[in-house]
C-alpha positions in Angstrom: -16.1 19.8 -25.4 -12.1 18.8 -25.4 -11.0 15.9 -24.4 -10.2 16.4 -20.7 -13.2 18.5 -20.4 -15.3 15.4 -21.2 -13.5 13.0 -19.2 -13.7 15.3 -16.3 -17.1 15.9 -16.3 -17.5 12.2 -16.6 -15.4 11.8 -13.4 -17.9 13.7 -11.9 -21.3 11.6 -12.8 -19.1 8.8 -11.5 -18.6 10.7 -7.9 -22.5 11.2 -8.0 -23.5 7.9 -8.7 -21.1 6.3 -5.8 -22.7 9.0 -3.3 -26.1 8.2 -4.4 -24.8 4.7 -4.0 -23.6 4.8 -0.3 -26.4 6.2 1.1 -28.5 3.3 0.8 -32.1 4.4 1.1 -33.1 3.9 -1.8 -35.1 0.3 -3.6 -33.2 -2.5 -4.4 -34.5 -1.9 -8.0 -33.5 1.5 -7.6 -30.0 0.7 -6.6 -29.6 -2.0 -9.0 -30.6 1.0 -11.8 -27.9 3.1 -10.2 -25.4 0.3 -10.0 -26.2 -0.5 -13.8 -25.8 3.0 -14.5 -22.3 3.2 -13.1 -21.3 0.4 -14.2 -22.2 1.4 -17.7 -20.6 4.8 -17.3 -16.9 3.0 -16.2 -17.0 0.6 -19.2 -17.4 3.7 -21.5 -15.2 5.8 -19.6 -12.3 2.9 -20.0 -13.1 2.4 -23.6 -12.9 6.1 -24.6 -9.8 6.5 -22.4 -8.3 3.4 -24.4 -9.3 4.4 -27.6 -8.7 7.7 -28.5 -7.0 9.6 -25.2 -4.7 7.4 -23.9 -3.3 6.7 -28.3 -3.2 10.5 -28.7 -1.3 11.2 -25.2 1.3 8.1 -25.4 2.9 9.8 -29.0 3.1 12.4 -27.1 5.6 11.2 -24.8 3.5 10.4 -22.0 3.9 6.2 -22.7 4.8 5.6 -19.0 2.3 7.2 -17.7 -0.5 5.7 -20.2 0.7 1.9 -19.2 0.3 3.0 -15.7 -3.2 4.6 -16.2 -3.6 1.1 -18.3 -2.7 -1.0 -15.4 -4.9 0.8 -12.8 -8.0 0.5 -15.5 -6.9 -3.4 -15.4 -7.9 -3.6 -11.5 -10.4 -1.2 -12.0 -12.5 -3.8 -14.5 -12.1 -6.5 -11.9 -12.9 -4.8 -9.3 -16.1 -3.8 -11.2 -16.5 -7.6 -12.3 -16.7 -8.6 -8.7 -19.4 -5.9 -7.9 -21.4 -7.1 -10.9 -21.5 -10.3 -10.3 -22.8 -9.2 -6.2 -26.4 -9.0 -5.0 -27.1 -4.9 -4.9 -28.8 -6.3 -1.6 -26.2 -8.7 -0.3 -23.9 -7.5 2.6 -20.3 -7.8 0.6 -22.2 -5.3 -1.9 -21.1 -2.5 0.2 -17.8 -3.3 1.1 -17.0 -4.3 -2.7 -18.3 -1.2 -4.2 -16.1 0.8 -1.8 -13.4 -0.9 -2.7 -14.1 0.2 -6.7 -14.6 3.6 -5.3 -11.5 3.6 -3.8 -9.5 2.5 -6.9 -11.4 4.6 -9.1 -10.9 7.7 -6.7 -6.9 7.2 -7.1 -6.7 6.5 -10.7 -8.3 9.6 -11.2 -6.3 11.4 -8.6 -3.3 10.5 -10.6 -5.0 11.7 -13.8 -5.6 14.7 -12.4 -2.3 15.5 -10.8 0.1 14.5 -13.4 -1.2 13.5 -16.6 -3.9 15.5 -17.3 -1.4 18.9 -16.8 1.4 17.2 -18.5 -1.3 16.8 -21.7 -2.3 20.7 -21.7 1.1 21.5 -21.9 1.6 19.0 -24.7 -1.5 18.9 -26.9 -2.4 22.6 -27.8 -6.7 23.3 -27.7 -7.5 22.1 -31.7 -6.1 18.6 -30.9 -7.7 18.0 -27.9 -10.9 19.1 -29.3 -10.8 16.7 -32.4 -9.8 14.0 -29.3 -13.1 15.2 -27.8 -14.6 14.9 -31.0 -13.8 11.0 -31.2 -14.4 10.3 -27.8 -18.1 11.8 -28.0 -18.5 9.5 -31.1 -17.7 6.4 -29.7 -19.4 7.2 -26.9 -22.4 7.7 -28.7 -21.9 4.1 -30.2 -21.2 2.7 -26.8 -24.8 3.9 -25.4 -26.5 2.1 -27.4 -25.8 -1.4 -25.6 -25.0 -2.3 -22.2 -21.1 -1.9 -22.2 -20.7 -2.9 -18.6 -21.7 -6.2 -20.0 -18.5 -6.7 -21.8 -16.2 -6.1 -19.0 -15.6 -9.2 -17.5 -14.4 -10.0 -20.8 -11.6 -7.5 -20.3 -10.1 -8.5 -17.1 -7.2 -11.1 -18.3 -5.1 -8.2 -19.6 -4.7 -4.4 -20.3 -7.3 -3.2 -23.2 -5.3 -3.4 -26.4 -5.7 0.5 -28.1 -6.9 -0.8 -31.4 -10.8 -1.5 -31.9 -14.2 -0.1 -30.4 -15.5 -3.2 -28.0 -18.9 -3.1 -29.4 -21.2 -4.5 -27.9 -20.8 -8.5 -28.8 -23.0 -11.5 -28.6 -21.1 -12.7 -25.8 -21.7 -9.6 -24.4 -25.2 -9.0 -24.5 -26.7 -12.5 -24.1 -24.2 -14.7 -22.1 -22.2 -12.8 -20.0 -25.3 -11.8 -18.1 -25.5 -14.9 -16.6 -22.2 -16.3 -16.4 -20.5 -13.2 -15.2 -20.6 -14.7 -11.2 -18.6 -17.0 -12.6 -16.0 -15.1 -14.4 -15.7 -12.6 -11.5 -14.9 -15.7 -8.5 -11.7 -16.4 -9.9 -10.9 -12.7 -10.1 -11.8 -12.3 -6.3 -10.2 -15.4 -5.1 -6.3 -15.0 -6.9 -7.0 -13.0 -10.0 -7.5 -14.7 -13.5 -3.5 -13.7 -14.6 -2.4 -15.7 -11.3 -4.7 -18.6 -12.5 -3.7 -18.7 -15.7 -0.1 -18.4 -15.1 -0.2 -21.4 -12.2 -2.2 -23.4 -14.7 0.3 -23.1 -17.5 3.2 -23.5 -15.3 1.6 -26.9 -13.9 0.6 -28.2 -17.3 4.7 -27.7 -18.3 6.1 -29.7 -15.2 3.4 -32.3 -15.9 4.2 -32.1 -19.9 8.4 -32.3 -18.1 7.7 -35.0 -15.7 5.7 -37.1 -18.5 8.4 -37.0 -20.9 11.2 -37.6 -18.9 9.4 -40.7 -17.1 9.0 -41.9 -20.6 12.8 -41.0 -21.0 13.5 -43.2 -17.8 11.6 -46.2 -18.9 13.2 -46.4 -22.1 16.8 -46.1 -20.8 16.0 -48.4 -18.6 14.6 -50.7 -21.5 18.4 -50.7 -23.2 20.3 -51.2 -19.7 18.2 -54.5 -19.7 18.9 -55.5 -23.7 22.5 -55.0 -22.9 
């Protein structure tokens, strides 16, 4: 299977899984299994994207488009953060995972519109087989955790396109538990916002200390003099 072939078809579990989603009738624990399932499937989605496609495609003169399709996996991750760290049975459940299915819908709108056709024409059928070929690999690798579980962790910034997020300590045993945690701030401002705000506050404080001390001590030589 190419490259786009397998992404495709991946597209398409996704679609399945936020019908199956929406129509509510099922358990809790069976919604929950869904939920997992998706959640799973957009983590390894992302990663093979990051990887291997979106490498291959950008030195093939596609960069904008790749830091666009970057950016839109960015929101997609929080957005997926937020619905992780929700109740499958809580009321905002709903109205969150629409949200993700929403963004998801458009990113892959775009894929399919413009970058996907601009890749055929690009990338003749032996290259994006051997793409395929890595993406099914990593894949493989990525199945064997609980990807979804290492999200969060990928929310501050794009994914840099450089190492397989295997499945980490973090991962697998904290994150679990803390991730209600790490997806609040993303709901409230976002964690860049945060983080920004916080740095820029620390600097005037680090400013205003130093020139108070600057202050004192030229007021310290008016009085000597």
């Amino acid at each position: 299977m190419n490259a786009i072939e397998l992404l495709e078809t991946q597209h398409r579990d996704v679609d399945d899984l936020f019908a199956r989603l929406e129509k509510g009738s099922a358990s809790e624990k069976a919604r929950q299994k869904m939920f997992d399932d998706l959640a799973d499937l957009l983590a390894i989605h992302a990663s093979i994207e990051e990887l291997h496609f979106y490498p291959a495609v950008k030195a093939a003169k596609t960069e904008e488009k790749v830091e666009h399709s970057l950016e839109e996996h960015l929101g997609i991750k929080r957005k997926l953060s937020i619905c992780m760290a929700t109740k499958v049975s809580s009321e905002k459940f709903a109205a969150r995972l629409r949200e993700l299915k929403e963004e998801v819908q458009h990113h892959v709108s775009e894929e399919r519109s413009d970058l996907f056709p601009k890749v055929r024409r690009i990338l003749d059928a032996d290259q994006l087989e051997a793409i395929g070929q890595e993406m099914t690999s990593t894949m493989a690798e990525l199945q064997k955790g609980h990807p979804r579980h290492d999200v969060p962790l990928q929310t501050i910034a794009p994914m840099p396109m450089a190492t397989l997020p295997m499945q980490s300590w973090l991962g697998s045993r904290v994150v679990p538990h803390i991730g209600r945690l790490l997806a609040l701030p993303l709901q409230a401002v976002g964690v860049v916002k945060q983080v920004g705000k916080l740095a820029m506050q620390a600097r005037e404080t680090a400013t205003g200390f130093v020139r108070g001390v600057q202050r004192g001590l030229n007021r310290g030589k008016k009085r000597e003099a």
